[in-house]
C-alpha positions in Angstrom: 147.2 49.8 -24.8 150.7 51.3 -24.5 151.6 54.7 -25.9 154.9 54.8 -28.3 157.7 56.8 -26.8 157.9 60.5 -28.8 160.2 60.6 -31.4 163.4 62.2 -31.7 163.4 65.6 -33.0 165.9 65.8 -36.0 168.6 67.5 -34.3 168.5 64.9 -31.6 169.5 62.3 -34.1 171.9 64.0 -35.9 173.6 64.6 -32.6 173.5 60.6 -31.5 175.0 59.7 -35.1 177.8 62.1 -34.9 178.5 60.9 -31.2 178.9 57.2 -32.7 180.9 58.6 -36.0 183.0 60.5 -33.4 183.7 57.4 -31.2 184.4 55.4 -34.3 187.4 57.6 -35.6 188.5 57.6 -31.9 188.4 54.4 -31.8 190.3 54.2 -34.6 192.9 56.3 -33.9 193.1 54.3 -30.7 193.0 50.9 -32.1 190.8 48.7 -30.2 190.1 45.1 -31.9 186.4 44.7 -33.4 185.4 42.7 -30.1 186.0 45.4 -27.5 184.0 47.9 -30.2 181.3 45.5 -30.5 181.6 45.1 -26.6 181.1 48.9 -26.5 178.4 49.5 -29.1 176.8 46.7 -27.8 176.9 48.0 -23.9 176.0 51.5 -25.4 172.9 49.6 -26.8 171.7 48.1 -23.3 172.6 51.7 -21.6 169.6 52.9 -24.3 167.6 50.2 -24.1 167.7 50.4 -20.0 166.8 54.1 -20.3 163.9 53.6 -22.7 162.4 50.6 -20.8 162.8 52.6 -17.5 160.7 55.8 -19.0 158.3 53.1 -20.4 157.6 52.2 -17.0 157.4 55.4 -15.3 154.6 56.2 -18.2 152.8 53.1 -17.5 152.9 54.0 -13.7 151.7 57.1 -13.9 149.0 55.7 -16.6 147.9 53.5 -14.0 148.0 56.1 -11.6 145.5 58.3 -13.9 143.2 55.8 -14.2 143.3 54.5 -10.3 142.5 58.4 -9.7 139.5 57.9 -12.6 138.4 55.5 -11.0 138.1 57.3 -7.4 137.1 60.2 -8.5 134.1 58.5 -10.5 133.4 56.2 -7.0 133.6 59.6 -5.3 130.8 60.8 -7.6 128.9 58.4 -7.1 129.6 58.0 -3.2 128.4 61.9 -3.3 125.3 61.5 -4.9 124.4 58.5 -3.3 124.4 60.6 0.4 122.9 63.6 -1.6 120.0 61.2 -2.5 120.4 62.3 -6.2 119.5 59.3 -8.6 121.6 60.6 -11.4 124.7 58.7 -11.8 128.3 59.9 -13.6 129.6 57.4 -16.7 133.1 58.0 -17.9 132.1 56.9 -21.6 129.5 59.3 -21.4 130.4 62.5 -19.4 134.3 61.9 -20.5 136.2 61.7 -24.2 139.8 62.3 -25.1 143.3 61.2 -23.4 143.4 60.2 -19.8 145.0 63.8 -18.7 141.6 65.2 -20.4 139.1 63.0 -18.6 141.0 63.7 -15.4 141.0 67.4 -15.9 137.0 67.1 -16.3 136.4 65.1 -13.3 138.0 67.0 -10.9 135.9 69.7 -11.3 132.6 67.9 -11.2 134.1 66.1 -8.0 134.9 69.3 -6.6 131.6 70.8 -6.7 129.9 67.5 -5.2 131.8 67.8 -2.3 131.0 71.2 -2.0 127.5 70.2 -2.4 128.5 67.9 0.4 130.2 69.7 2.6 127.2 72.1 2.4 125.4 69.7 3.4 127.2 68.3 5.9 127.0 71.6 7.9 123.5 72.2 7.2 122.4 68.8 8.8 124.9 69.6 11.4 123.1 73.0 12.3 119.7 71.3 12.3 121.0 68.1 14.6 123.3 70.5 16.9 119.6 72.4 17.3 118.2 69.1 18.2 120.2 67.8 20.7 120.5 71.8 22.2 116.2 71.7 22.8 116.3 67.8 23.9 119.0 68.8 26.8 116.8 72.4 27.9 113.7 69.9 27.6 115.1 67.2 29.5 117.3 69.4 32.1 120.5 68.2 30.8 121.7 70.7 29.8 121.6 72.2 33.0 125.6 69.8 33.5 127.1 71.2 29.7 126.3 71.9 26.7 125.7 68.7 25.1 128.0 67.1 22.5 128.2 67.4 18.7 126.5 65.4 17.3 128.0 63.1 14.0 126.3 63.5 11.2 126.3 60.4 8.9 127.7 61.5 5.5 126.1 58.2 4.2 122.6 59.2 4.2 122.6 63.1 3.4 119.5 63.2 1.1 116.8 65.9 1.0 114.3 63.7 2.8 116.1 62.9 5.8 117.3 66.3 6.2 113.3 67.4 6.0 112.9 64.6 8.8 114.8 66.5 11.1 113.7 69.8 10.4 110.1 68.6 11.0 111.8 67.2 14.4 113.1 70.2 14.9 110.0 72.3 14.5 108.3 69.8 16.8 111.0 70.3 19.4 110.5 74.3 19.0 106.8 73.8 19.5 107.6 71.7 22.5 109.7 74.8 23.7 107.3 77.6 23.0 104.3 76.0 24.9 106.6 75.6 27.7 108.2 79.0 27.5 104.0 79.8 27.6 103.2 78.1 30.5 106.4 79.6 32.3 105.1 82.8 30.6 102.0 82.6 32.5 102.5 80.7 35.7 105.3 83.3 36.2 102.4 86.2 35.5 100.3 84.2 38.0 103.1 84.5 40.4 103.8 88.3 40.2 100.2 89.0 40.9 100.3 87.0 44.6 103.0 88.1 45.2 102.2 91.3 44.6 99.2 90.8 46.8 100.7 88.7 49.8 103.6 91.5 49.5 106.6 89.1 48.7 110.0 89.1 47.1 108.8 88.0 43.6 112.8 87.0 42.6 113.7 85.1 45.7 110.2 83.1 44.7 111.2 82.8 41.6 114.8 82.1 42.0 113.6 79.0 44.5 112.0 77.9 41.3 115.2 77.7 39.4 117.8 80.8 38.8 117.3 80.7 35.3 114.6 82.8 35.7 116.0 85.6 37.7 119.4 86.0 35.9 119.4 89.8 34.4 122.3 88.0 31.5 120.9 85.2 30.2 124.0 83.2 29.7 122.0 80.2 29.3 118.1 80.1 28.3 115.8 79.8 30.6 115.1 76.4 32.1 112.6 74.2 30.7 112.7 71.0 31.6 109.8 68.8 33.0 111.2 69.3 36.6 111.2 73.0 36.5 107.9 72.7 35.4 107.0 71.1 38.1 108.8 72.6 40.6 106.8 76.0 38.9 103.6 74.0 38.9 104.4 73.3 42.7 104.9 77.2 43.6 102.1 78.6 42.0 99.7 75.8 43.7 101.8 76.6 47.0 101.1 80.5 46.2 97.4 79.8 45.4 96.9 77.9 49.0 98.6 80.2 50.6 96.3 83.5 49.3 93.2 81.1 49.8 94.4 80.9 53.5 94.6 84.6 54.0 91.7 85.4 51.9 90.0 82.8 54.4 91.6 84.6 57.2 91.1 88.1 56.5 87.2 87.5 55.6 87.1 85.8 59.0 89.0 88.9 61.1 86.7 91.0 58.5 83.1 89.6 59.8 85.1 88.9 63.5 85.5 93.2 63.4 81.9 94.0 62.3 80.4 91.8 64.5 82.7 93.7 67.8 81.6 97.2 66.6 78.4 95.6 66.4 78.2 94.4 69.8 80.0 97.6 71.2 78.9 100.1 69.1 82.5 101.5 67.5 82.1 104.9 66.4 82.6 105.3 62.6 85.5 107.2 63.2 87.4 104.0 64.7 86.0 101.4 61.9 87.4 103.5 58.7 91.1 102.3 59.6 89.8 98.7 58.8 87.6 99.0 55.9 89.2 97.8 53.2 89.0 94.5 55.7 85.3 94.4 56.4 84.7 95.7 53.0 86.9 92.8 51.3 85.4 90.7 48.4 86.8 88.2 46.0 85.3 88.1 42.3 86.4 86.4 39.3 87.2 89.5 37.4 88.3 91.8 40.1 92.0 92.9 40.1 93.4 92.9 43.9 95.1 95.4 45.1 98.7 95.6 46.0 99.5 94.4 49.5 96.0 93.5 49.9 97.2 90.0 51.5 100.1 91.2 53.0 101.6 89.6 56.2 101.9 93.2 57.8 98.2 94.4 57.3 96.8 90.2 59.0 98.8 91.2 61.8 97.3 94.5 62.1 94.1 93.3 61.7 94.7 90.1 64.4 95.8 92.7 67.1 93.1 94.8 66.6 90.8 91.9 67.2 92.6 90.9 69.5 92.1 94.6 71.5 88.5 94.2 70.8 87.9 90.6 72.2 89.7 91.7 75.4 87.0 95.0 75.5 85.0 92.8 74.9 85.7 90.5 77.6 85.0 93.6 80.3 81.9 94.7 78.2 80.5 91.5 78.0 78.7 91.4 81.5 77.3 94.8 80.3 75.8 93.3 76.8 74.6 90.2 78.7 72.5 92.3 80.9 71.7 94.3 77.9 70.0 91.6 76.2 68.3 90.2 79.1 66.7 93.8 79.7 65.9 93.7 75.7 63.9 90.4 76.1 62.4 91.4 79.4 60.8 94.9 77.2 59.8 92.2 75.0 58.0 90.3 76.9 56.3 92.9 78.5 55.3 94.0 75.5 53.2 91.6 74.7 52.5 90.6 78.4 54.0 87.8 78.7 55.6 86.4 81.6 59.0 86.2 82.3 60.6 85.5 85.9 63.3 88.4 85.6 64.4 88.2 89.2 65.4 84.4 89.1 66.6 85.4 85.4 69.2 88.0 86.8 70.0 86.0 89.1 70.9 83.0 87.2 73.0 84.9 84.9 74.5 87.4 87.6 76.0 84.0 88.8 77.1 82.6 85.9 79.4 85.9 84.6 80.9 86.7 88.0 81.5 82.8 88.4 83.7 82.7 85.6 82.7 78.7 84.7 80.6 80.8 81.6 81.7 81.2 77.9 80.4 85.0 77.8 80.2 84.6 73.8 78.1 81.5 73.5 75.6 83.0 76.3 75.5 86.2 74.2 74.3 84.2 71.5 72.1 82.1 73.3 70.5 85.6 74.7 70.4 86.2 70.6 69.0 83.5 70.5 66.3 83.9 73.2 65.4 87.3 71.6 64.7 85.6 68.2 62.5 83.6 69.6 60.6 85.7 71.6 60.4 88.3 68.3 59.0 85.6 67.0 56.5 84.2 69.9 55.3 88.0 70.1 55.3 88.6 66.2 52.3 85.5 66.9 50.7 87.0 69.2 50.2 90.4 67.4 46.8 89.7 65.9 45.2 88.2 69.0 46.8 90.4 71.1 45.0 93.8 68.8 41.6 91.9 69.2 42.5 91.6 72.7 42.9 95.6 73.2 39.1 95.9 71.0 37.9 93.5 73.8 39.5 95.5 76.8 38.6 98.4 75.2 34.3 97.2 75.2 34.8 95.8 78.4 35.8 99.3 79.7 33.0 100.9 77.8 30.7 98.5 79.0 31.5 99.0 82.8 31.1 103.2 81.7 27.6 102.9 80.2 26.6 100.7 83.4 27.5 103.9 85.4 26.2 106.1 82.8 23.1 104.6 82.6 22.9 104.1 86.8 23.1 108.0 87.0 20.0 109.6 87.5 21.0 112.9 86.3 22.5 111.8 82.9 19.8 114.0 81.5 19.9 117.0 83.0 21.1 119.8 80.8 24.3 119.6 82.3 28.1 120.8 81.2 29.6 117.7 79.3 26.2 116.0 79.1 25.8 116.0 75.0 29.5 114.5 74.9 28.3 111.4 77.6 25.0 111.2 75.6 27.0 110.8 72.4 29.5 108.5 74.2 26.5 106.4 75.4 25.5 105.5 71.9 29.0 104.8 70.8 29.9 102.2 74.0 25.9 100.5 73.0 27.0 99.9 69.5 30.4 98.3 70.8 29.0 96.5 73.7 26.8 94.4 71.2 29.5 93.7 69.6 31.5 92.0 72.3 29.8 88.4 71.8 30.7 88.2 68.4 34.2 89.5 69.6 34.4 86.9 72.1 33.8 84.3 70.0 36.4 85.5 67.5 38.7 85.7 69.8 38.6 82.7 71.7 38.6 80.6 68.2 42.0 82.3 67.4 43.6 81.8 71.0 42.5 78.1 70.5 44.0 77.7 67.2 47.3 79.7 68.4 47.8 77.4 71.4 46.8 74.1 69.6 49.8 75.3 67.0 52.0 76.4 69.4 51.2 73.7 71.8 51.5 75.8 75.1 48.8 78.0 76.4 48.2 81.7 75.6 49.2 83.5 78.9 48.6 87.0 79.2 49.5 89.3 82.0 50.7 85.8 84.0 47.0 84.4 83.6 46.3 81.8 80.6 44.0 84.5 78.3 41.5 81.5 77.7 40.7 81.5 81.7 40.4 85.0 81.4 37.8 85.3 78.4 35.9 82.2 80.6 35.8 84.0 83.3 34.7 87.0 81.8 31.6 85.2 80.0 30.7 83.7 83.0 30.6 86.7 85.3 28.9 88.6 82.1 26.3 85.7 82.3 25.5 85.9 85.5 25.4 89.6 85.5 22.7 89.2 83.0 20.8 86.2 85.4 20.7 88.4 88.4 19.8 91.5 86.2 16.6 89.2 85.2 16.2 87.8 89.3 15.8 91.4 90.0 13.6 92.6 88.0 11.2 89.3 88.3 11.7 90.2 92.1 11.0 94.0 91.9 8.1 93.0 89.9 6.6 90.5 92.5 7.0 93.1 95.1 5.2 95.7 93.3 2.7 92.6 93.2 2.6 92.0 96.7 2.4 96.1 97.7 -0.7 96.2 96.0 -2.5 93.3 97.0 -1.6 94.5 100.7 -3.0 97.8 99.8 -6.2 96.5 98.5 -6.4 94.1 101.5 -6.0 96.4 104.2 -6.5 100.0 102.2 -3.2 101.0 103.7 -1.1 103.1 101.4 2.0 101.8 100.7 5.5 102.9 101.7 7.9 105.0 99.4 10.7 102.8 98.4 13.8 103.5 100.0 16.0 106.4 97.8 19.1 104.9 96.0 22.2 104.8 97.5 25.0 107.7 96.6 27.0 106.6 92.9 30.6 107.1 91.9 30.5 110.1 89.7 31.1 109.7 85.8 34.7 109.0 84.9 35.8 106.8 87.4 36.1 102.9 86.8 34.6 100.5 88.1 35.3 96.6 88.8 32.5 95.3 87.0 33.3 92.7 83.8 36.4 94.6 83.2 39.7 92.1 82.9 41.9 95.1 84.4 39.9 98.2 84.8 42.5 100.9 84.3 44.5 100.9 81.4 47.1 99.7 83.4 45.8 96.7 84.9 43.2 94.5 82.7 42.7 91.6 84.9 39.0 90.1 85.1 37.3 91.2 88.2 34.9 88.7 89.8 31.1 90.3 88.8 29.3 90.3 92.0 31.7 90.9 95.8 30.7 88.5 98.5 28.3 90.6 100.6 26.2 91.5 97.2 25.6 87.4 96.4 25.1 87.4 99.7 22.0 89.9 99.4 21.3 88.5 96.2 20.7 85.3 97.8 18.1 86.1 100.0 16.2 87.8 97.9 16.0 84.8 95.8 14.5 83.3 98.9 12.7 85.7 99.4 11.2 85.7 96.1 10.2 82.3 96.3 8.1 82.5 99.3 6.4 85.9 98.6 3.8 85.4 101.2 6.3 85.4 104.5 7.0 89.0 103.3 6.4 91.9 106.0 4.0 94.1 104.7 6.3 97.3 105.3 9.6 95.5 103.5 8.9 96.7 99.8 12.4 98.3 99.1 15.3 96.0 97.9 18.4 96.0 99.5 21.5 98.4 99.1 23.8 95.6 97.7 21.1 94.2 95.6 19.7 97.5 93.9 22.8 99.2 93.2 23.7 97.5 89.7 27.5 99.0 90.0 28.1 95.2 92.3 27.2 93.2 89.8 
């Protein structure tokens, strides 16, 4: 509906009617016909009329322009609220009243402050998507060419929910970052402490990794993308094989050093340079020392094994021979029999030859020596039964002298201590039966376990103890032959007496005896303490002797009448 031009005020009119009473007495005094006047008025009329219709349409322009703005600022508003996400809507007829100037005046405003809303918007979802893309380039190593671009922000969707999308993105992202700034955190840590240990240049390493980590002004953050990671991942595992090879190494040189003093006796003096080598240990818990792995100290360590293997090389021959006269001592100990002349030889030949490998026969000499420890660790308790038995034997041979003596009663110096010895050396003797028979059940069972024989003083101890029970046998059988014989000689000196009433002859006196305290041969396996070898009972002239008397005996009758004594070899008991 069109608005009605303003009115005149009433001096405007007045002034328009005296213009036209003016022009009229002009034209009067001028004298124009009535047509040219009503030409005039009539032109005059169209000049007003023009005027008016033009202002009409400049106010019907600029009405149209009001309500084209009302109408874009109210599409504005509700543009605004649509990308706020605000469900509220703006209506003219109910937010607006009065003229158009009015309703214009009170949208403007309200536009106003939704696009500030907007704008503030804008630039918050622009800080929270520039933040975005920034950890999405550091996590996937772009950014490493640029900073990324700015991102557009769509203005159409600017609602509270999609800006709480991409803050929850965003916290995710930050998340993402922090673990990964943690694992750099600690892989780096991990770092530091090898190479601390092995003694290297902890930014070179890292700086291999990627210079992000060594710059002292962090223009840009730290790298952490997936191929750093990896590349980090890769060093520390590179790091970890390496201190595992040196740990490896330096335990080796460690037990190679204790085992060369060992062999050539180092004095202490010498072995405290190395030991924080030989005294080296990895636990869990433990905290390494610096330089502990370093490059310089392996080194130190390789050359002095090295120095010791080549002394050792030229002492070699020397601990060789050492061993071999450790396992002879050995053996001897608990007399067994070793060929040590074709031993030395053998091994005499093999050092100065050259051909040998002087370590792996050193341990095969170890190895000997534990094996013999062990053989003679075996033989121990048949070996302490063995002395008891030597022991008897020897006291056995003493008491047959003893008792042999025919002054063991006289009131003699010493003879209290022989007497006392005597009872001693009965009680033992009487036990040697049940001492053989011990004994040979447990050299049995050794040599059925071992499955080789029991040798002893280079004779098998089993043809020893046989030997010994034979020869104690027989002693006993001719002991019994004699007096059976002695007996049927008394018989046969008295029935020639009463027969012929001659008186018979004195037997013959005993021949001259070893004195107390010397050994004799008889039943003793060695009869000194050094040599306990089994003597044969009875020599070959006394079973000789022995022999004819036990022909003798048999045919008592073909004895001479004056041939009552028995013979030397015979009567003297110290042969048998």
């Amino acid at each position: 509906m069109a608005t009605p031009p303003p009115s005149p005020s009433p001096p405007m009119r007045a002034s328009c009617g005296s213009f036209l009473q003016e022009l009229q007495e002009l034209w009067g005094e001028i004298g124009p016909d009535e047509l040219e006047r009503d030409r005039m008025i009539l032109q005059l009329e169209e000049d007003c009329l023009n005027v008016y219709r033009k202002k009409v349409e400049q106010t019907r322009k600029q009405k149209a322009d009001l309500l084209q703005a009302m109408s874009l600022g109210e599409a504005d508003i509700q543009k605004i609220l649509s990308a706020l996400g605000e469900r509220e809507s703006f209506s003219r007829e109910e937010n607006l009243g009065g003229t158009l100037m009015e309703q214009l005046a009170k949208v403007e405003p309200v536009l106003d402050g939704l696009r500030r809303r907007r704008d503030e918007r804008v630039n918050e979802f622009l800080a929270v998507q520039l933040h975005i893309v920034r950890l999405q380039a550091e996590i996937s190593g772009t950014i490493n060419h640029g900073d990324p671009a700015t991102p557009l922000v769509d203005e159409t969707d600017l609602s509270i929910g999609r800006l709480t999308e991409l803050k929850t993105q965003l916290n995710e992202l930050q998340a993402e970052k922090n673990l990964r700034l943690q694992k750099i955190d600690v892989q780096i840590k991990c770092i530091d402490e090898m190479c601390n240990m092995m003694s290297l240049d902890l930014k070179k390493t890292l700086y291999d990794v990627h210079p992000s980590f060594v710059e002292l002004e962090r223009i840009k953050s730290m790298s952490i993308s997936d191929s750093t990671l990896d590349r980090l991942a890769g060093k520390v595992h590179a790091l970890n094989q390496e201190k595992k090879q040196r740990i490896w190494k330096l335990e080796s040189l460690g037990s190679t050093l204790i085992d060369l003093w060992s062999l050539m006796d180092t004095p202490l003096d010498e072995q405290k340079c190395f030991n924080h080598v030989t005294s080296f240990s990895v636990s869990p818990n433990a905290v390494m020392p610096q330089g502990c792995l370093a490059h310089d100290l392996i080194e130190k360590v390789e050359a002095e094994v090295k120095r010791l293997k080549h002394l050792k090389a030229s002492k070699m021959k020397e601990l060789v021979l050492k061993k071999m006269t450790e396992l002879e001592e050995i053996y001897k100990s608990v007399h067994m029999d070793i060929d040590s002349d074709h031993e030395w030889r053998i091994l005499t030949d093999l050092i100065d030859s050259g051909r040998a490998d002087l370590s792996e026969l050193l341990t095969n000499m170890d190895d000997r020596i534990t094996e013999a420890r062990e053989l003679a660790l075996s033989r121990k308790d048949i070996l302490e039964k063995v002395e008891k038995w030597t022991l008897a034997t020897e006291e056995e041979g003493w008491l047959g002298e003893y008792e042999r003596d025919q002054n063991r009663y006289n009131a003699g110096r010493g003879a209290h201590v022989n007497l006392k010895r005597a009872e001693k050396a009965r009680i033992l003797v009487g036990k040697i039966p049940s001492l053989l028979e011990n004994l040979i059940a447990r050299v049995n069972g050794w040599e059925k376990e071992k499955g080789i024989p029991f040798m002893h003083d280079k004779m098998r101890l089993l043809d020893s103890l046989q030997q010994y029970t034979s020869g104690r046998q027989q002693k006993e059988d001719e002991k019994r032959r004699l007096r059976e014989l002695k007996k049927l000689q008394e018989q046969f000196a008295a029935e020639q007496g009463a027969t012929y009433g001659a008186k018979p002859s004195p037997m013959r006196q005993l021949s001259a005896r070893k004195p107390l305290g010397q050994s004799s041969n008889v039943n003793i396996i060695g009869g000194t303490p050094n040599s306990r070898r089994v003597s044969t009972p009875i020599s070959r002239k006394g079973a000789l002797s022995c022999g004819k008397m036990k022909d003798a005996g048999k045919t008592t009758a073909s004895i001479p009448a004056n041939y009552v004594a028995l013979p030397k070899d015979c009567s003297d008991s110290s042969t048998l």
